[in-house]
FIGU-465036 format. One line per 3 residues: for each residue x, y, z of C-alpha. Coordinates in Angstrom, 3 decimals, padded with zeros to 6 digits. Layout:
// residues N
X,Y,Z ~ ...
//
This chain:
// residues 268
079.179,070.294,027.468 ~ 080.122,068.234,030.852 ~ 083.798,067.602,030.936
084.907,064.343,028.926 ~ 086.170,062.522,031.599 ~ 082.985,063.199,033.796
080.200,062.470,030.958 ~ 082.384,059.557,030.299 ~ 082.031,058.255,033.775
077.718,058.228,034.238 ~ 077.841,056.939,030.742 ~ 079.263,053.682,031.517
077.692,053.198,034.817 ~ 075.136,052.041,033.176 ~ 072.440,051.129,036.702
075.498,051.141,038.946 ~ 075.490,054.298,041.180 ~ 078.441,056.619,040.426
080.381,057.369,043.929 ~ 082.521,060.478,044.498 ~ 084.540,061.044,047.119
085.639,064.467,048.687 ~ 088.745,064.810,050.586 ~ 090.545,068.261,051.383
093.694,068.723,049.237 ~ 096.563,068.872,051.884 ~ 095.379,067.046,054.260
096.101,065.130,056.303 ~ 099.368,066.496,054.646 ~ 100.249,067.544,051.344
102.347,065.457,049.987 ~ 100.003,062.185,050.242 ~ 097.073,064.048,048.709
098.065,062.303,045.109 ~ 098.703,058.719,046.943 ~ 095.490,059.406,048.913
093.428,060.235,045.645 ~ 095.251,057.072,043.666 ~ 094.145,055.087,046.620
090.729,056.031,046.521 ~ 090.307,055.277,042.736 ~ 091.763,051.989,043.437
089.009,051.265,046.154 ~ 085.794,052.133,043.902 ~ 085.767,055.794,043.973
084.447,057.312,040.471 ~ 085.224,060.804,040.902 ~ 086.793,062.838,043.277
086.017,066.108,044.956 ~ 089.373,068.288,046.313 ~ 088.404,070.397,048.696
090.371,073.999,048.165 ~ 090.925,074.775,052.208 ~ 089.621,078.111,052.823
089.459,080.061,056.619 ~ 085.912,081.123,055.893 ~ 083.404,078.127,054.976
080.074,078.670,054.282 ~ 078.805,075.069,053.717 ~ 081.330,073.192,055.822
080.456,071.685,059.153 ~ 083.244,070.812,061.673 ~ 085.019,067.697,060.074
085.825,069.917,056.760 ~ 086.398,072.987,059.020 ~ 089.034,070.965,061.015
090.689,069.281,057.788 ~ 091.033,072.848,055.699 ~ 092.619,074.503,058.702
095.304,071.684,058.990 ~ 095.713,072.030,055.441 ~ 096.430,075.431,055.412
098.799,075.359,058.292 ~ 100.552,073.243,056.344 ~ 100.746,075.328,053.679
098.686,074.070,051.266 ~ 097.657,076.967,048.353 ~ 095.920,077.434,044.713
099.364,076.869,043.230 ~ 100.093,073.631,045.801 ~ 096.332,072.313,044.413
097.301,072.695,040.620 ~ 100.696,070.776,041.487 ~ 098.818,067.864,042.889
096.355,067.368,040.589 ~ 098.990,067.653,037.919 ~ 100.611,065.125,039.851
097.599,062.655,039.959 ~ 097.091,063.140,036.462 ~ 100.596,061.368,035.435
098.960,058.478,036.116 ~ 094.789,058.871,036.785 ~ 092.216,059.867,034.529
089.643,060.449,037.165 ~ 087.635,063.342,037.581 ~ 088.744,065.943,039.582
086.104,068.368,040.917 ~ 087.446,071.351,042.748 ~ 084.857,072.703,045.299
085.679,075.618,047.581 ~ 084.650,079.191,047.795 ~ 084.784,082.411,045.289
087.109,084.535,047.342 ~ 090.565,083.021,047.153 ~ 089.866,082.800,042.855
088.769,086.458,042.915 ~ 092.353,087.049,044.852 ~ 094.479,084.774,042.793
093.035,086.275,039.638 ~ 090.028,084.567,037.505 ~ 091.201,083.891,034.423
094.705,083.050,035.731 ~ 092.609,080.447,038.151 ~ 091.044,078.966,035.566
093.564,078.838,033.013 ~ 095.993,076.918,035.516 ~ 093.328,074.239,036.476
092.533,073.654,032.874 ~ 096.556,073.087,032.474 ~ 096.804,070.771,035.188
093.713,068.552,034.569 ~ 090.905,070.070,036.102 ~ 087.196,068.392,035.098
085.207,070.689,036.365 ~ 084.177,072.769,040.273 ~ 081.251,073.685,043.203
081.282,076.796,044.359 ~ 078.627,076.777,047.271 ~ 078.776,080.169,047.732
077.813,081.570,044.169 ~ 074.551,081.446,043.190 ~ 073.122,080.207,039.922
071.833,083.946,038.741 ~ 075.801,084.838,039.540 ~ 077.375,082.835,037.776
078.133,084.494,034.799 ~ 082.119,085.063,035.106 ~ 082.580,081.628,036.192
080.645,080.142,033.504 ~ 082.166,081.834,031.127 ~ 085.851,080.826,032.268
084.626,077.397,032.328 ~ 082.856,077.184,029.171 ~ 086.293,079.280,027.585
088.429,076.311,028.861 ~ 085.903,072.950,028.508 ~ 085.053,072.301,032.008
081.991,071.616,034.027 ~ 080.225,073.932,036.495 ~ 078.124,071.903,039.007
075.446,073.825,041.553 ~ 073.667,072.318,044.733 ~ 069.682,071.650,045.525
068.934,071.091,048.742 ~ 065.119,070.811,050.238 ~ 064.649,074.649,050.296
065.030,074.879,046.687 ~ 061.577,075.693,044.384 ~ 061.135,074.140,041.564
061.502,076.887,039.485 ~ 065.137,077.551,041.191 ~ 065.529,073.562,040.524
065.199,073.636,036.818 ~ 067.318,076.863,036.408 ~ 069.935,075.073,038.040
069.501,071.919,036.033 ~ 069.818,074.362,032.720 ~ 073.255,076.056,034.238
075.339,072.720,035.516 ~ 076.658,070.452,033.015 ~ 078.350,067.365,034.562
076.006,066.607,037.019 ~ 074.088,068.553,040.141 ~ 074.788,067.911,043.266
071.942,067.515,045.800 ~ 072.300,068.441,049.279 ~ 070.188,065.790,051.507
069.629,067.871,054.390 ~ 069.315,071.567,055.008 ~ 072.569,072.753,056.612
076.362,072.306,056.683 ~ 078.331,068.886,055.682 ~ 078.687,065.988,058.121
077.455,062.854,058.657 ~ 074.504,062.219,060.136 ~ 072.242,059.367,061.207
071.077,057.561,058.248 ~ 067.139,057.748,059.012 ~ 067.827,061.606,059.333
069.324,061.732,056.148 ~ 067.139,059.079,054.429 ~ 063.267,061.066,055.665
065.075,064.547,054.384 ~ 065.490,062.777,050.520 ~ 062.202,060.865,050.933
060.566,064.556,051.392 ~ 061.897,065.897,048.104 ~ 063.256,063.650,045.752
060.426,063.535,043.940 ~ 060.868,067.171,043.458 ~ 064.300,066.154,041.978
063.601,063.626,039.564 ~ 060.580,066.098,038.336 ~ 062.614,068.803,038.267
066.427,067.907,037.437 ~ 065.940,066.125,033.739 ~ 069.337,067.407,031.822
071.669,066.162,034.243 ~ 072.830,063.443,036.274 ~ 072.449,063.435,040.088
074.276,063.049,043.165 ~ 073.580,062.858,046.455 ~ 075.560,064.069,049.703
075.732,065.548,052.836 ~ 075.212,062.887,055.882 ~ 076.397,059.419,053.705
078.482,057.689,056.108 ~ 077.456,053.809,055.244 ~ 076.341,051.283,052.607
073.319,051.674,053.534 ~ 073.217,055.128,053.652 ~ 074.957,055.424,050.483
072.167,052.876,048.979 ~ 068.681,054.243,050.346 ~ 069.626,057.970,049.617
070.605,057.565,046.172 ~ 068.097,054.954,045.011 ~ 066.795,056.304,041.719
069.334,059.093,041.420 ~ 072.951,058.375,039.525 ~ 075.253,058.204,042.498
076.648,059.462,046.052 ~ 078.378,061.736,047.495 ~ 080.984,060.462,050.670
083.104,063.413,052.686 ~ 082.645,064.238,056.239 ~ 083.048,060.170,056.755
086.014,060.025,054.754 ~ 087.683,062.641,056.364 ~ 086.617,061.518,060.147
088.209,058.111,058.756 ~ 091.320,059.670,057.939 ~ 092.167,061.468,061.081
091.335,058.428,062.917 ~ 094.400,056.230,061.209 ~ 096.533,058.812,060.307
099.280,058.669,060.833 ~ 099.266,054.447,061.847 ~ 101.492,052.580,059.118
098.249,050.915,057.740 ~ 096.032,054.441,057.663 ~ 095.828,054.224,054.080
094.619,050.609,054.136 ~ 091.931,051.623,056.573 ~ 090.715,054.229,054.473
090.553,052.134,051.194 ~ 088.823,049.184,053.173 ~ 086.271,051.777,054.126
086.049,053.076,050.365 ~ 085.341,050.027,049.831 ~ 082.655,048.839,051.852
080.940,052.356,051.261 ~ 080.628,051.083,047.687 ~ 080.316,047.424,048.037
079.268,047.160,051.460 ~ 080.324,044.630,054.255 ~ 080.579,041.707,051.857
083.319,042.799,049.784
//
């Protein structure tokens, strides 16, 4: 089973589309990750991805690069990461979704990992860089402490691969809209690389909910991309938005007014 708080969320969105947002935990400093997070739940966000900052990305294009390397010269760890989401969760229920990569878990310990972001209000995590027939340590952690495990499709996936996948997420599966690394991207690029294999998707994905991301950086983007699928996916756009108002006395204002018309668009 899906963490609570996560089935909870596509089952009363009823036809609205779910949106998550990633941002990197510590940046654009640590201590306003919680604020930041708050902020974005205000603004429309349904879920939130932290990004765990790691020196050796794998599915990260330069916006993500450059956030997780100021995060981590500022200091920002596993243990930092537990702290702030135990600090969001005196007074958020959203879902938190950690995404990052396998080999700062394997060095903090697996079961310690796991065991700490269950305690501190962890829903659930991406890990780009396992692979669905590898899972089998992670699952188990996450099954042993009720959280959701949540793998990618992108437009090089088989069908085949597609409906193993479906049978080993529970929360929802993410779907990559382009073939390479995060970022945003023009819209028609992004909206021709879903229009090729959505289909596939929908055919193919039938357990779990969807969500789109990679290259969302508008409304309309948001809207085209994830028409007939159960949400979106905003980071790279997010992040760009932050580093352009940071650290202006009305950054965080900025960034919620763009949450906002992400969700809602220019009218709201």
């Amino acid at each position: 089973m899906p963490s609570e708080r996560i089935h909870t969320v596509f089952k009363n969105s009823k036809d609205k589309s779910v949106m998550a947002m990633f941002i990197t935990a510590g940046y654009p400093e640590p201590v306003v990750t919680a604020d930041l997070v708050l902020a974005l739940e205000e603004s429309g966000a349904d879920i939130i991805e932290l990004g765990m900052p790691f020196s050796d990305p794998l599915a990260d294009g330069p916006t993500i690069q450059y956030s997780s390397e100021v995060a981590i010269e500022k200091g920002t760890d596993l243990d930092m990461i537990f702290s702030m989401v135990r600090e969001i969760r005196q007074s958020s229920q959203i879902p938190i979704v950690l995404m990052g990569y396998i080999n700062p878990i394997l060095h903090y310990g697996v079961d310690e990992f796991f065991s700490k972001a269950a305690e501190s209000g962890v829903d659930g995590f991406i890990l780009p860089d396992v692979p669905v027939e590898e899972t089998g340590l992670v699952e188990e952690h996450c099954t042993k402490y009720d959280m959701s495990l949540i793998h990618l499709v992108a437009p090089n996936t088989t069908d085949s691969r597609m409906k193993l996948i479906d049978s080993k997420s529970n929360g929802f599966v993410y779907c990559v809209s382009v073939t390479g690394v995060t970022g945003a991207r023009d819209g028609d690029q992004v909206a021709q690389s879903v229009d090729k294999f959505i289909g596939r998707v929908k055919a193919n994905i039938t357990k779990n909910p969807v969500l789109v991301g990679f290259g969302i950086r508008t409304h309309t983007d948001a809207m085209r991309v994830s028409s007939g699928l159960s949400g979106f996916v905003v980071g790279s756009a997010l992040i760009d938005t932050i580093r352009k108002n940071y650290p202006n006395s009305d950054w965080l204002d900025q960034v919620k007014l763009f949450v906002k018309t992400i969700k809602y668009g220019s009218q709201n």
